[in-house]
N, C-alpha and C positions, 0 to 999 in steps of 0.2 A: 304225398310221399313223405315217409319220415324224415326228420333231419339229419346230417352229415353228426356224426358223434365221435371223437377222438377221448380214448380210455388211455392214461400215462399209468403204465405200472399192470405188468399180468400177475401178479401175486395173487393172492387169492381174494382182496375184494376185487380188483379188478376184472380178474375173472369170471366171478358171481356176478359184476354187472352187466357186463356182456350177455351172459347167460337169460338175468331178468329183464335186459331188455329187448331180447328177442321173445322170451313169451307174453311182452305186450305187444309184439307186431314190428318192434326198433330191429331191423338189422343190418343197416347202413351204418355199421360201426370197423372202426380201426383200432386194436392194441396196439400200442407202441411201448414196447419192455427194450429197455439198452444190456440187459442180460440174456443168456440164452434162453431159449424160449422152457427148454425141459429143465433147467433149474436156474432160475433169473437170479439168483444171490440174494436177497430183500432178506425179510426177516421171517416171512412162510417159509423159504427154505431151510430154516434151524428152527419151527417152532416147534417145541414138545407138546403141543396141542390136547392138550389140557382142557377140558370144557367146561367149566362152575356154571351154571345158570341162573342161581339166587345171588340180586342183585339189589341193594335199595331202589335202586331207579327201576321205574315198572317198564319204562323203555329199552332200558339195556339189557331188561330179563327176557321181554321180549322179543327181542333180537334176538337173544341166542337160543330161544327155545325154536325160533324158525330155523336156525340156524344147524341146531339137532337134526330137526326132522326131514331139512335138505341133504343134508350130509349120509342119513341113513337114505335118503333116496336113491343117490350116487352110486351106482352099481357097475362094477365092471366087470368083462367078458365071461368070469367066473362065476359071476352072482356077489361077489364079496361087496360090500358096501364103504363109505368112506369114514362109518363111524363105528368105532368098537363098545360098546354101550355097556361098560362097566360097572357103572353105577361110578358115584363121589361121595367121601369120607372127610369128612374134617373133624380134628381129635381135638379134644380138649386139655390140657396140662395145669392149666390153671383156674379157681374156681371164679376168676375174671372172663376166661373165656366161654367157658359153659354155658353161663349166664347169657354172654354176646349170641351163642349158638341160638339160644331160644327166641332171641330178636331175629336172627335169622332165620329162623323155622316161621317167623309171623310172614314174612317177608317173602318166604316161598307160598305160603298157604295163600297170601294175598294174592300174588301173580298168577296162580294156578297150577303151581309147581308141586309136585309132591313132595315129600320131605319129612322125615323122623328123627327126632330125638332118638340116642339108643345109650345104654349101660354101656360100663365099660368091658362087660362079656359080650354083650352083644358086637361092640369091636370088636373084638376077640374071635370071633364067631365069624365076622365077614372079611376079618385083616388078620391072620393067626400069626402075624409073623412081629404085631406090635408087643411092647413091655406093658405089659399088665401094671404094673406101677407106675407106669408112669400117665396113665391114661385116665382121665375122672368122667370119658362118656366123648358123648359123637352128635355127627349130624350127619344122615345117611340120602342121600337123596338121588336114587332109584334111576335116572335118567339121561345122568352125567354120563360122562365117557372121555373118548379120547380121537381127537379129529385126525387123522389123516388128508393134512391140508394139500401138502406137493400132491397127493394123487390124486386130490380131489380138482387140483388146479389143471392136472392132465385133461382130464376128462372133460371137464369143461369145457377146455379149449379144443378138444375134439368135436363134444357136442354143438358147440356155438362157430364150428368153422362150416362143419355141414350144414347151416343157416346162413351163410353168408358173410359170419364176420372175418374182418381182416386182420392176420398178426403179424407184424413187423418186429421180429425181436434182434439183436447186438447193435440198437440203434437209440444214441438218448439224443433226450430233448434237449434244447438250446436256447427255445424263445419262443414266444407265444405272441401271433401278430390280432393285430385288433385293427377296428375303423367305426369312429362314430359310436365309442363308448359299447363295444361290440368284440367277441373274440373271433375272430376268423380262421384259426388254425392254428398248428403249429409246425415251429421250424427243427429239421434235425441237419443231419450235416449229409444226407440226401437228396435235401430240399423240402419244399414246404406240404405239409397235408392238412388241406383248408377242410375247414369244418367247423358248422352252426352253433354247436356244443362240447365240451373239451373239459372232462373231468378227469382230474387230479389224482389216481390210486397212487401217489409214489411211496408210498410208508413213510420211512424217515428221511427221507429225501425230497421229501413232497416239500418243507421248507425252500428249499432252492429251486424248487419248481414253481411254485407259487412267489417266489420274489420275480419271477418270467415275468406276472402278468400282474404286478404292482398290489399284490398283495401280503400282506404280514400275517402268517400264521402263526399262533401262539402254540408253539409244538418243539420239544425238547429230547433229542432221540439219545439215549443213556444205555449204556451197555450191563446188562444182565447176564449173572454166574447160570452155568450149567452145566453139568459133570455126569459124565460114565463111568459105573465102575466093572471090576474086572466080575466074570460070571460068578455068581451065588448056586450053591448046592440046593437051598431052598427053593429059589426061582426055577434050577434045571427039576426040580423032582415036577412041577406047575404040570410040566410038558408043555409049554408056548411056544408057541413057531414062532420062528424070528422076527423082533423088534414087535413082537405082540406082545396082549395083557390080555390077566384072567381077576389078577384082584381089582378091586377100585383104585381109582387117583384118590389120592391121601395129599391131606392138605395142614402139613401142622404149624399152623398160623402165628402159635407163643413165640417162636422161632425163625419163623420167615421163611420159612418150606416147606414146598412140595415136591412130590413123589410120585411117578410111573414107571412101571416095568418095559425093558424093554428085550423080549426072550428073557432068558438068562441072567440078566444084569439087569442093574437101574438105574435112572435119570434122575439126577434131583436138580432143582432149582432152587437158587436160595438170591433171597430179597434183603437181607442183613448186613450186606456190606458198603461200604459207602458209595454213594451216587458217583459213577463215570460219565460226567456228558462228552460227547462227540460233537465233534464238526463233522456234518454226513460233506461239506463242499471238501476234506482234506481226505477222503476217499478214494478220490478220484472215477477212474468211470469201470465198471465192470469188466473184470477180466476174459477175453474171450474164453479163456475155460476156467468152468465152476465148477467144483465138487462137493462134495459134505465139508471137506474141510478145507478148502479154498475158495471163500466167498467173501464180498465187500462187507457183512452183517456179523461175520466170526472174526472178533479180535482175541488178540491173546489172552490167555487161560493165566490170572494171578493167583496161583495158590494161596498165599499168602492171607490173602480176602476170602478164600472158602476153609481157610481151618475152622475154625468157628463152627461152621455148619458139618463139615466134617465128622465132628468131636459129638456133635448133639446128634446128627444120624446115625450114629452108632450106637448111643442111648435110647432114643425113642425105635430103632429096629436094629435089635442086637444080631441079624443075621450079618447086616456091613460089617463086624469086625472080623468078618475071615476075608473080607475085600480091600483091594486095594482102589484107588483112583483113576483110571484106563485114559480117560479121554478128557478135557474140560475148553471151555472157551467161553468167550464174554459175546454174547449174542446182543445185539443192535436190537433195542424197542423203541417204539415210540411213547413220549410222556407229552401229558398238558398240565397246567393249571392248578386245572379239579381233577385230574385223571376220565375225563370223560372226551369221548371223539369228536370228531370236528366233522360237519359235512353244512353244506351250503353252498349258494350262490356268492361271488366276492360282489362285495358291496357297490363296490365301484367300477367290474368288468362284467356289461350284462353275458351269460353265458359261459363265464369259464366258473365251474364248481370243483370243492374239493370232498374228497371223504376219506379223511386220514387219522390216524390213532385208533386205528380198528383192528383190535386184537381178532384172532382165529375164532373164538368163542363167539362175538356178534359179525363174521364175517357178512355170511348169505344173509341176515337180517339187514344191516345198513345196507348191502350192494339190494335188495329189494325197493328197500323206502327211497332209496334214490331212482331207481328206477320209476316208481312210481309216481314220483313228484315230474320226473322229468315228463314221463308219457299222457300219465293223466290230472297233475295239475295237483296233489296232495298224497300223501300216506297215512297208511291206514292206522300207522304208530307214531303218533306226538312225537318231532322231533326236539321239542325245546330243550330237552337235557346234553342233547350234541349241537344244536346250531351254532355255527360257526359265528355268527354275529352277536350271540351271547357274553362274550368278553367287553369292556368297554375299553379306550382308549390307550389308560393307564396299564393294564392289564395285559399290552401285547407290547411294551419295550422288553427288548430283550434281557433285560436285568432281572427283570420281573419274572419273564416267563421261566429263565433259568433257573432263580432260585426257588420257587413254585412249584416246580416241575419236576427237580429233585427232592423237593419235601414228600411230593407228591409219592417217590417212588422210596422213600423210608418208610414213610407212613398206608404204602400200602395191605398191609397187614393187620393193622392197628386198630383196636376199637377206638371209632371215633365216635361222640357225642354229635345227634344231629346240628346244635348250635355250634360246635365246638369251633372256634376263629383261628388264623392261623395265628402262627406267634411270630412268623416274619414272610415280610415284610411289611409294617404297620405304619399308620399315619400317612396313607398315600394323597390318602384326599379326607379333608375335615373340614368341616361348614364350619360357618364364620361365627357360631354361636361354641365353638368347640373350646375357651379359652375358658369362660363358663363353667362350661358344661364340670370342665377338670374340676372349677371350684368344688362343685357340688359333687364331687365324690363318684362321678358316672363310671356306670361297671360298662366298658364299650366292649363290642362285639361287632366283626367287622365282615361287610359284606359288598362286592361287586368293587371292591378297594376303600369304601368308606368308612371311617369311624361311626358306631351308632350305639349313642347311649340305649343300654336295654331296662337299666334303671338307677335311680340315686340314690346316694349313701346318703344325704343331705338329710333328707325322708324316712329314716331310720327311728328318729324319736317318736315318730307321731306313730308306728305300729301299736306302741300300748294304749293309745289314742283311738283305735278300731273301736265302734260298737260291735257289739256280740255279732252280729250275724253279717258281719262284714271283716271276721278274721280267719286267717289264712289255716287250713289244714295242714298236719304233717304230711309231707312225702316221702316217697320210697328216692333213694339214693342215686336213681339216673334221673329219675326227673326233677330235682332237688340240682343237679349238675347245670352251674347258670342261673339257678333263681335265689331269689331273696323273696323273703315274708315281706319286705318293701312295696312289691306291685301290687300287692292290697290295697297298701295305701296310696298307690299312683290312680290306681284305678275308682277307690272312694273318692279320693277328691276332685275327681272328673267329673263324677255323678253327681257329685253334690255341692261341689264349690264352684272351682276354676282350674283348668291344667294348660300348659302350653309343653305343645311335642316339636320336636324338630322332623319337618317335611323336605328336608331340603335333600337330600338321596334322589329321590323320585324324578323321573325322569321327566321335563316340561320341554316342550320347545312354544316358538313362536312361527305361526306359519301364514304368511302376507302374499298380497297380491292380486290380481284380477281373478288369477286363477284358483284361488284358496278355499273360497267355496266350494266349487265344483270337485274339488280335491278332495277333501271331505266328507260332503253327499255322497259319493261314491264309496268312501271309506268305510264309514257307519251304518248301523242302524236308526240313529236316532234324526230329527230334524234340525239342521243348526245353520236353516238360515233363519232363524226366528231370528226380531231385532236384535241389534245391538246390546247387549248387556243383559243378555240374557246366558244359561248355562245348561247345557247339553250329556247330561250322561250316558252312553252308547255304549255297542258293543261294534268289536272290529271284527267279522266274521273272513272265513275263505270259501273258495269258489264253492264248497260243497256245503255251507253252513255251519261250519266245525269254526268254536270260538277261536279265537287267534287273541285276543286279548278286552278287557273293558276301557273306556277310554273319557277323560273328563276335557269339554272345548266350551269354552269362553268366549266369547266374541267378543273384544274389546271395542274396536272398528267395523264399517263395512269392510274392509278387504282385510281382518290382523284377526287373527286368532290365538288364545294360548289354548295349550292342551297336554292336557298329563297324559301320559302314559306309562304304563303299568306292565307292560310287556316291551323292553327296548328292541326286539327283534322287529318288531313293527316299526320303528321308525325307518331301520332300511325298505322296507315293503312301501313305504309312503314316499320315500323319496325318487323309488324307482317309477312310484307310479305319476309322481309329478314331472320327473325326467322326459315321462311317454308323452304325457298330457300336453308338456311346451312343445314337444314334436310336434303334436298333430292339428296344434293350434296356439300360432305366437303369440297372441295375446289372450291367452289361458295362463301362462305363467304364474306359477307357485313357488316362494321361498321358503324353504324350511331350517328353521337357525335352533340349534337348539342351545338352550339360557341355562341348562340346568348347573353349571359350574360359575355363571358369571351373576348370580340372585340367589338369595339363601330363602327358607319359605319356613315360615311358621305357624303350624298350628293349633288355636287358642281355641278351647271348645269346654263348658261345662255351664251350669245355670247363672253363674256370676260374669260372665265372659263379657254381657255386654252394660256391666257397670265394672269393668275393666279397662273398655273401649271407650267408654261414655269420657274417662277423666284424659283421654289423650288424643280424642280427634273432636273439630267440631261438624262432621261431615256426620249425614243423619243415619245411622246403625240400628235405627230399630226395625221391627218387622215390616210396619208398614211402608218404611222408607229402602230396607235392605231387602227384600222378600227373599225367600229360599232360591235357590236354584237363579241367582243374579250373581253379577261381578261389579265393582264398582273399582274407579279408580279416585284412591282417596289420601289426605295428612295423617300419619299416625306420628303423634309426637313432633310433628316439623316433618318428616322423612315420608317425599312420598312413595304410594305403594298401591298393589293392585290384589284390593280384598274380595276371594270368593266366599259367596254364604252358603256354606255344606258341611258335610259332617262325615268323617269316619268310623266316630264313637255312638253316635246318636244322641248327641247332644247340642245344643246351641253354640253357636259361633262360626269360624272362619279360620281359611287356609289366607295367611297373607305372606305376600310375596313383595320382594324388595332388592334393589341391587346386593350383591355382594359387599362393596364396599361399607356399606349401612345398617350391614344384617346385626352387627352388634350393638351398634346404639338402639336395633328395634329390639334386643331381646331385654337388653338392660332397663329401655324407657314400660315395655309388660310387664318383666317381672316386679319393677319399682310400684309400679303402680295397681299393683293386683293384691300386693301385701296384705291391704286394707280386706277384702273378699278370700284371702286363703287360698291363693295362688302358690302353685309347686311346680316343678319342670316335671314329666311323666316321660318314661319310655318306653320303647317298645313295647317289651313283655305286657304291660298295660294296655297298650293300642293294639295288641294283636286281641287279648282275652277281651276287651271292650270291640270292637270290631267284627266279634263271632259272637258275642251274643246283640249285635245287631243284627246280623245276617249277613255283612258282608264280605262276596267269596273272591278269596286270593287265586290268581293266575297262576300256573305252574303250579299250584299246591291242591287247589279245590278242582279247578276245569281246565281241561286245554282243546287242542284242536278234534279230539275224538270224540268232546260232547258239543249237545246241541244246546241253544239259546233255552229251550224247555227245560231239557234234562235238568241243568243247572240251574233251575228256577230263574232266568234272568230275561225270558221273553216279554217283561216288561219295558225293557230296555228298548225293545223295537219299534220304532213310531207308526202308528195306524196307520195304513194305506202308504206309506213310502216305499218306492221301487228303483229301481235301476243302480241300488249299491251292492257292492260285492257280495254273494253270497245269496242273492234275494230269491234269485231264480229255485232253487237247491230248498233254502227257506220257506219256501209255497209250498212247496212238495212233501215238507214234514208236517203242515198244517193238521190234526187232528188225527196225526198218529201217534201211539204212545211208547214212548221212550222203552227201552229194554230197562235202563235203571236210572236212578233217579239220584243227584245230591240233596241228601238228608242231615237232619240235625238231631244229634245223640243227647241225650242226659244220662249220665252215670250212676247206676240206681245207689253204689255203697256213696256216692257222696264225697271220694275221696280221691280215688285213682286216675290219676291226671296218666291218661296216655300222651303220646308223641306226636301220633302219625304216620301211616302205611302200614300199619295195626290190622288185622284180616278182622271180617266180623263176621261171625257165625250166625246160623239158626239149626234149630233141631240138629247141629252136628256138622253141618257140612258150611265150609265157606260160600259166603253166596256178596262178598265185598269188602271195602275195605276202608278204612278209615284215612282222611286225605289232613284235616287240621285237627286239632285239639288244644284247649285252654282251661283253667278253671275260673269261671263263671261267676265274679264275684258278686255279681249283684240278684245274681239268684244263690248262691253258696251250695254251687255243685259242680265239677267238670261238666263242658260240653266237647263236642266233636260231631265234625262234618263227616258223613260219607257216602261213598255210591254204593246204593243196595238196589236191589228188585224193585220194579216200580210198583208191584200187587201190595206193598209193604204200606202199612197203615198208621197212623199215629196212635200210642200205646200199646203197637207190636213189643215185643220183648227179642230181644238181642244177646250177644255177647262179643265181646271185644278180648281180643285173643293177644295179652300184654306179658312178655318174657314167659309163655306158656301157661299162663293162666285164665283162665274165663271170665270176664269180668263183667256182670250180666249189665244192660242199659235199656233204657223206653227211646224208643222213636217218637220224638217231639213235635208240635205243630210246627210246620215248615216254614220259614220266611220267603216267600219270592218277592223277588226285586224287581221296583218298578222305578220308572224314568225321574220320578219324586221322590225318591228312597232316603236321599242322602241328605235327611235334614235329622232334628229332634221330636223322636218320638219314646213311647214307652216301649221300652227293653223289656221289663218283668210280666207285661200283656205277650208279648210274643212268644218267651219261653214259659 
C-alpha cells in the first residue's frame, strides 16, 4: 500500500506532484493549500509565466524542457493546451551581450535545446515592433513559450482528484508532528492529518513552514516589479484573443527586462530595481477571497522603482509611447543563495521534504524528480544543483541568506563569469594558513563560504623563469577573466620541484565506533576493512548504480576512520544511514563527527617533497616505509599530524592533516624548510589543470548520479567480488553492457583555446555532447577537456568544441580510467 503523503501548497509544483505521483501508483495523497483552492494567492497566481529553457545547469534546463512538454500535454475541454509555444527572443544592446548570447547558444546546443543566433533583421523579422537601432542581433529559440500556470494548476487538480487525491484548501498549516526522528503529519486548526511523508510546495512561505519541522531553509522571498500597460494599436491590429500571445517573449537582459503580450497590452517585468525582501510570517494568512488583485503575493505597485524601466521600454519598442501604465504590483518570488531551488529530504526529520524556489519554468520538472525519488528511490535528472543539503552551515544564517539572495536577484540578469566570487559577503571561513597565504599575494576566490587562494602574486617573478615549452599561451579575454600566466608557474614547480596546496575546504569527517565499519562496507564500493593503515579510494554509488560521489577512508583504528568527502550531500545519506543502522542493532553504533573546521590539511606533492619532509620529521617517509595508498600518524616539525600518501596532482607526496590550532606553525615549519628544494605555495587554478591531466574526475562537474562507475571510467574503483553495498545489486546488471556515452579526454588541436566547460561538442555537424571540465595542460603545452560523447567514439576521432560560436576542432585522446591505485605518482606526459 503506498504511503500516507501530505503536499503543503497547491500551486503549481504542488500540483504537478500530486499529479506525478499518481502516475507512479502514489494516490494516497492530501493537498493542504490555506488559500482558495481556484486561486490559492502564492506566487503562480501572478506569474507572467515566461518559459526560458537554456540554462547553465543541465538540470534546471532539464526541468524545464519536461516542463514544456507537460504543459503542452495539458488539454482542456476545448483542446486548448496550457502552453502557448511562442518561441523566446533575447536581444542584444550591447556588444557584451551578443557575445554572452553565443555562450548561450553552446549552452542550448549542449542540453539538446534548439537555438539560433539571428541578425538584427532577423529580429526584426520575428519581433517587427523592436528599434532597429538599438538592436545588434538575438538568440531565438523555437520552443519557448508562455505557461498558463493557474489553468494548468486547474486541471491538475481535477485530474488528480479523479485518482484519488485529497484537497483541503482555506486551511494552513501550523505544525508538523513527528516521533522517533520521524514526521507523522501535520497539524491545521482542524486537526491533525497523519502521514508517512509530508513535502513542502509552500513557495515563499515554505520558510515558516519548514521552521514547523526544525528546519532552516536558506530561501529569501523578494518582491518583483510587474506592469500592464493600457492597450497598443500594434498589439490590437496582432488579432490576439484575450490575455494571449502571437509574438515571442522578449527578453532584454542589458536592462533587466522582460516582455509578453497580453491581448492588446503588455506585461513587462523589470529586475533593475532594488531588492525588496519580505517577511512572508507578516502576511499573515490568506484572505478568504482572492482575486487577481487581491492576493497575499501582490504588494504595492512602487512606480518610483519602475521609471527606469519605463523610459528604456519605450526605447527598445517604440510602440509603449502611445501607452500608458494600466496596472502594476510587486509580485512575491522566491530567491536563494545561488539562485537555484531547493528540494530534499531535512537532514534531521526523516520524511518531511521540501521543493521550494521552483519557478513556473522548472515546475512539472522538479514536482517529477521528486516524485520519483519519493516512489522509486532516485531521478532520472541529477539533483545536485538543487539539493537542499547543498548549503553548508555558514551559508543558511539568515544574514547570509539575505544578503545573497538579494545579490542573487540584482545579478540575475548579469553576465557572470563561471568563476566569478561574490563580492559580499567574504572571509566567512579561512583556513588557518590564510594569514600566509595574504602574504604571498593570493588572488582568493570564494566558494561554499571559503576563501581559496586560486593563485600567488608571490610567484610572479619566476614566470620569466619558464623553460620554453612550459610558458603560458595568450588567451581570449573570458578565459583570461581570473587567470594569471602565474599558474604556469604553480603548476611547473609541482612537476618538477615542490608545491604545497591548501586542502583544507574539502570536506573530512571522522567516523568511530563498532559500528563504522559496517557503515561503510555498505557505503562504498571499495574494501576498507583491509588493516589498519591502510587507504581505501571508493566510490559511493545509489540504489541504482548512478555515482553519488568518490570518497577517500583511512583507517586509522580498528573502529576510527577519516574520510574525505568530495560530495557533502553524502555525508547526510551517511548519517541517515548510521541513524538506521544503531536502530536495528545497538551495538552497531556509528559516530560521525565531522573535523573539517576544527584541522586545516595541507598538501605537499612534487619530486622534492620527500627531502622536504626528510629535514622536519624523524618518522620513516620513504616508499618503503610510507607506501602509496597508507596513512600514518606521525611528528612533522614537533606537531603531531596524520599524513596520507596520495596524490591529486600525480606526483609524490601527501595530504597532511593537523589540528586547526597548529595549521600555521605546519605551514611556516614546510614552507621554511622547502626553501632549500624550491618550494612555492600553488593554487587551485594549478590543482585543477594538474589534476585533469592526471585524470582525475570532479564530482558535479565530470559525473553525477545519471552516470555509471564504467561510463565515467572509474569502475576501477570497485573491489572484486565485494557485495552487499549500496548500489551492487543495480551494479551486476550493468556488467558488460556498453555505456550509451562515455567521459572522454579532449586535446585541443590549435593548441591554444582554453574553453570553460558545458561547451557542446560536435561531430559531422550535429551535437552529439558536451564538455563538463577544461584546463590547459601545462605539462604537455595544450588545453585539455573532459567530456561525455558517444561511446563508438575512438581515440584520434576528431571533434569540435563549440566556444562563443565558434568550432574549435580537437582529437579524442587516450582515456585514463581510474583505478583503486590511481592516486599516487605516475607519468602524466605517457597518458596524454
Amino acid at each position: 500500500m503506498a504511503p500516507k503523503v501530505v503536499i503543503i501548497g497547491a500551486g503549481i509544483v504542488g500540483a504537478n506532484l500530486a499529479d506525478e505521483l499518481c502516475s507512479l501508483g502514489w494516490t494516497n495523497t492530501t493537498v493542504v493549500e490555506q488559500g482558495p483552492l481556484d486561486l490559492p494567492g502564492g506566487s503562480t497566481s501572478h506569474a507572467p509565466g515566461l518559459v526560458y529553457q537554456t540554462n547553465p545547469s543541465k538540470t534546471m534546463a532539464k526541468f524545464a524542457t519536461y516542463t514544456v512538454s507537460k504543459l503542452e500535454s495539458l488539454k482542456d475541454q476545448d483542446g486548448s493546451s496550457c502552453f502557448n509555444q511562442v518561441g523566446g527572443l533575447e536581444v542584444a544592446t550591447t556588444e557584451a551581450r551578443l557575445q554572452d548570447l553565443k555562450r548561450k547558444q553552446g549552452w542550448a546546443h549542449s542540453w539538446g535545446i534548439e537555438a539560433s543566433l539571428i541578425s538584427p533583421e532577423e529580429c526584426l523579422r520575428l519581433y517587427p515592433l523592436l528599434n532597429r537601432e538599438k538592436v545588434l542581433g538575438g538568440m531565438h529559440i523555437p520552443s519557448d513559450g508562455l505557461a498558463l500556470a493557474a489553468k494548468a494548476v486547474q486541471l491538475l487538480v481535477k485530474r488528480t482528484r479523479e485518482k484519488g487525491v485529497k484537497y483541503i484548501d482555506r486551511t494552513p498549516v501550523t505544525g508538523i508532528t513527528r516521533a522517533g526522528g520521524k514526521v507523522t503529519g501535520v497539524v491545521t486548526p482542524n486537526g491533525t492529518i497523519s502521514a508517512d511523508i509530508v513535502v513542502c510546495c509552500a513557495g515563499f512561505w515554505g520558510v515558516e513552514v519548514s521552521k514547523m519541522a526544525g528546519l532552516t531553509l536558506p530561501l529569501l522571498p523578494l518582491a518583483h516589479q510587474y506592469v500592464k500597460t493600457t492597450p497598443i494599436q500594434a498589439l490590437k491590429d496582432r488579432k490576439n484573443p484575450p490575455n494571449s500571445a502571437s509574438l515571442p517573449i522578449l527578453r532584454h537582459q542589458d536592462q533587466d527586462l522582460y516582455y509578453r503580450e497580453h491581448g492588446d497590452f503588455y506585461g513587462i517585468g523589470y529586475y533593475g530595481h532594488k531588492p525588496m525582501p519580505v517577511n512572508a510570517a507578516s502576511l499573515g494568512q490568506t484572505p478568504s477571497t482572492v482575486s487577481d488583485k487581491n492576493m497575499p503575493s501582490r504588494l504595492t505597485f512602487t512606480a518610483e522603482d519602475f521609471a527606469p524601466a519605463w523610459k528604456e521600454s519605450q526605447e527598445l519598442l517604440p510602440v509603449m509611447r502611445e501607452a500608458e501604465i494600466a496596472d502594476g504590483f510587486n509580485g512575491i518570488f522566491s530567491f536563494t543563495p545561488d539562485g537555484g531551488s531547493l528540494v530534499g529530504e531535512s537532514p534531521t526529520l526523516d520524511g518531511f521534504w521540501v521543493a521550494e524556489a521552483v519557478k513556473v519554468t522548472h515546475s512539472a520538472g522538479v514536482a517529477r524528480a521528486v516524485a520519483e525519488v519519493l516512489v522509486q528511490g532516485k531521478s532520472q535528472i541529477d539533483l545536485s544543483d538543487c539539493d537542499l543539503s547543498r548549503f553548508e552551515g555558514v551559508q543558511l544564517s539568515s544574514d547570509y541568506v539575505s544578503e545573497t539572495s538579494q545579490q542573487n536577484f540584482v545579478e540575475v540578469y548579469d553576465i557572470l563569469h563561471p568563476l566569478e566570487p561574490k563580492q559580499s559577503p567574504r572571509n566567512l571561513r579561512v583556513s588557518p594558513f590564510f594569514a600566509r597565504q595574504e602574504q604571498l599575494g593570493a588572488m582568493f576566490l570564494e566558494q561554499r563560504g571559503w576563501e581559496r587562494p586560486h593563485w600567488y602574486k608571490a610567484n610572479e617573478k619566476l614566470v620569466k623563469s619558464l623553460p620554453r615549452e612550459w610558458r603560458p599561451q595568450e588567451r581570449d579575454a573570458w578565459s583570461s577573466k581570473f587567470y594569471s600566466p602565474i599558474v604556469a608557474v604553480e603548476a611547473w614547480k609541482t612537476r618538477t620541484a615542490v608545491a604545497m596546496y591548501d586542502m583544507t575546504p574539502l570536506r573530512r569527517l571522522e567516523i568511530s565506533g563498532p559500528g563504522a565499519l559496517d557503515l561503510l562496507q555498505q557505503a562504498c564500493t571499495g574494501d576498507v576493512s583491509r588493516p589498519v593503515g591502510t587507504v581505501t579510494y571508493a566510490l559511493v554509488l545509489d540504489d541504482n548504480a548512478g555515482l553519488r560521489c568518490d570518497i577517500i577512508v583511512a583507517r586509522l583504528e580498528e573502529e576510527l576512520f577519516h574520510v574525505g568527502i568530495f560530495n557533502p550531500i553524502v555525508i547526510e545519506t551517511l548519517s541517515r544511514s548510521a541513524r538506521k543502522q544503531s536502530q536495528q542493532s545497538a551495538g552497531k553504533w556509528a559516530s560521525i563527527h565531522e573535523v573539517t573546521a576544527g584541522t586545516s590539511a595541507l598538501g605537499l606533492w612534487g619530486p622534492r617533497s620527500h627531502a622536504v619532509v626528510r629535514k622536519l620529521s624523524e618518522d620513516d617517509f620513504s616508499t618503503g616505509g610510507f607506501p602509496h595508498h597508507t596513512v600514518k600518524r606521525v611528528h612533522i616539525a614537533g606537531i603531531p599530524a596524520t599524513a596520507v600518501r596520495l596524490s591529486h596532482v600525480g606526483e609524490a607526496g601527501w595530504e597532511i592533516y593537523v589540528n586547526a590550532d597548529v595549521g600555521l606553525r605546519l605551514w611556516d615549519a614546510v614552507f621554511d624548510a622547502g626553501q632549500s628544494e624550491g618550494i612555492i605555495a600553488a593554487g587551485r587554478a594549478a590543482l585543477n589543470s594538474l589534476r585533469m591531466e592526471k585524470g582525475f574526475r570532479d564530482f558535479g562537474s565530470d559525473f553525477t548520479s545519471e552516470h555509471s562507475p564504467a561510463a565515467a571510467g572509474m569502475e576501477g574503483l570497485v573491489a572484486s567480488g565485494k557485495a552487499g553495498y549500496v548500489g551492487s545489486k543495480a551494479l551486476a546488471l550493468l556488467a558488460g553492457k556498453q555505456p550509451e556515452k562515455r567521459l572522454m579526454t579532449l586535446t585541443i588541436d590549435d593548441g591554444k583555446s582554453v574553453v570553460m566547460g558545458k561547451e557542446p561538442v560536435f561531430q559531422d555537424g550535429k551535437a552529439v555532447g558536451y564538455v563538463t571540465s577544461a584546463a590547459f595542460a601545462y605539462t604537455i603545452g595544450k588545453p585539455v577537456a573532459y567530456a561525455w560523447l558517444p561511446s563508438k567514439l575512438r581515440q584520434g576521432d576528431k571533434v569540435q568544441v563549440e566556444y562563443f560560436g565558434k568550432r574549435v576542432p580537437a582529437t579524442i585522446a587516450a582515456n585514463v580510467t581510474v583505478q583503486e591505485d590511481w592516486m599516487d605518482d605516475r607519468s602524466v606526459r605517457a597518458k596524454l
